[in-house]
C-alpha angles and dihedrals in degrees: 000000000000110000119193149153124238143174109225143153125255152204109193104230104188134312134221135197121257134188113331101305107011140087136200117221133212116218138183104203123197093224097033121030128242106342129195108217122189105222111208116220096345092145087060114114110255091019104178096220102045108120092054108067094046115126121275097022137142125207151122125272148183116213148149084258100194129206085227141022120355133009136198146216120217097179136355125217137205087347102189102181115202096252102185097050077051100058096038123073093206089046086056112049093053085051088052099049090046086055089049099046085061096043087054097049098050138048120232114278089014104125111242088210109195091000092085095058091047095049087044090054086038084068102043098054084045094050093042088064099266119139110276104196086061084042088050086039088057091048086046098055096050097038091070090080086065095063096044091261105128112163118178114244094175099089144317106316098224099054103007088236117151104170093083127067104282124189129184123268121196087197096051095038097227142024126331119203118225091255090060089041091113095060092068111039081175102054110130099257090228125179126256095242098044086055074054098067090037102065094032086060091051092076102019109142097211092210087064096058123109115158137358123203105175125156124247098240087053087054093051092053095042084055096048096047092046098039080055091053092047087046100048105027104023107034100201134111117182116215087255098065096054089051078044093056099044088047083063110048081055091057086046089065097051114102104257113249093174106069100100089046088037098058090043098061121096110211095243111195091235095148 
């Protein structure tokens, strides 16, 4: 077993208690994946590490990082939790299921690459106010590379046009352009401009992103078609999207007090 230390920086994924002082901490690395360190004594009162192993925090560490089995942290730097994912419910649980997408997608010590920058800036954009579900929508769509999912969102995948209506298609694995529409009775009659944000999210760089302004029924639509492609060609549900769902069907039973600002939004493409 190698055995080294090693300075890295770090999202914390979750924790767990573990035996009757201890924790053990889940965290994505930038160098090494996502890493399981055993906390000595972190439940002790005045523990000198302690915020930075909270939840939904970024910082740097120094720590034996293992090839297998446990690893440990010897000191924390410059630890900045989200604080407000950490104090709202609806904030958490997108951060979560962005968390769980990735640890689904990735066995443990397997470096993310560029994935760690793009679920640190995933939270930052969350945690600054911005709207977490596109946020989540924009994870979602990349994140279909790392299972071996990989649609093309370029074009129609039977003659690469892009200047007619196009739709998605699971059994084509990819867009269809209006003039191919018969070959799938089962595409997923998607809206133009949910196609839009599609293929927009495909490439979206999330440093680049500033504001977002889309309207709720895009957002609907974007949930539905993406909830079908992790269904049928992924096969996976963290814990978080099914909180995120309920969640849902209670908002869905609120009176709707958006209807006059929402119909006057204009969907704006502002992602």
């Amino acid at each position: 077993m190698v055995k080294q230390t090693q300075t890295f920086e770090g999202l914390v994924m979750s924790r767990q208690n573990y035996r009757e002082s201890d924790m053990l901490v889940k965290i994505l690395t930038d160098q090494f994946g996502k890493k399981m360190f055993l906390v000595n004594r972190a439940r002790k009162p005045g523990f000198t590490l302690a915020a930075g192993i909270l939840p939904f925090t970024h910082a740097d560490y120094i720590g034996e990082v293992r090839d297998s089995g446990l690893s440990y942290l010897s000191a924390i730097k410059s630890p900045t939790q989200y604080r407000q994912i950490s104090n709202d419910i609806t904030l958490n649980a997108y951060a979560a299921y962005i968390f769980g997408l990735l640890d689904l997608a990735f066995p443990d010590g397997r470096p993310v690459g560029f994935w760690f920058k793009q679920v640190k800036q995933a939270l930052h954009l969350i945690d600054t106010g911005l709207d977490p579900q596109i946020i989540a929508n924009v994870v979602e769509v990349q994140m279909l590379k790392a299972y071996g999912v990989e649609p093309n969102w370029r074009g129609c995948v039977i003659d690469g046009r892009t200047d007619l209506p196009l739709d998605f298609s699971e059994s084509y694995g990819g867009l269809l352009c209006q003039q191919h529409w018969d070959k799938d009775p089962h595409r997923l009659h998607a809206s133009p401009r949910a196609i839009f944000y599609l293929r927009r999210f495909s490439t979206l760089d999330l440093s680049q992103v500033k504001r977002i302004d889309v309207k709720p029924a895009t957002k609907a639509e974007l949930k539905r078609i993406l909830d079908v492609i992790y269904a049928d060609m992924v096969g996976v549900t963290p814990k978080a999207k099914r909180f995120i769902d309920q969640m849902n069907q209670w908002q869905d039973r609120l009176p709707d007090r958006t209807k006059s600002e929402d119909s006057s939004n204009n969907d704006r493409p502002h992602i």
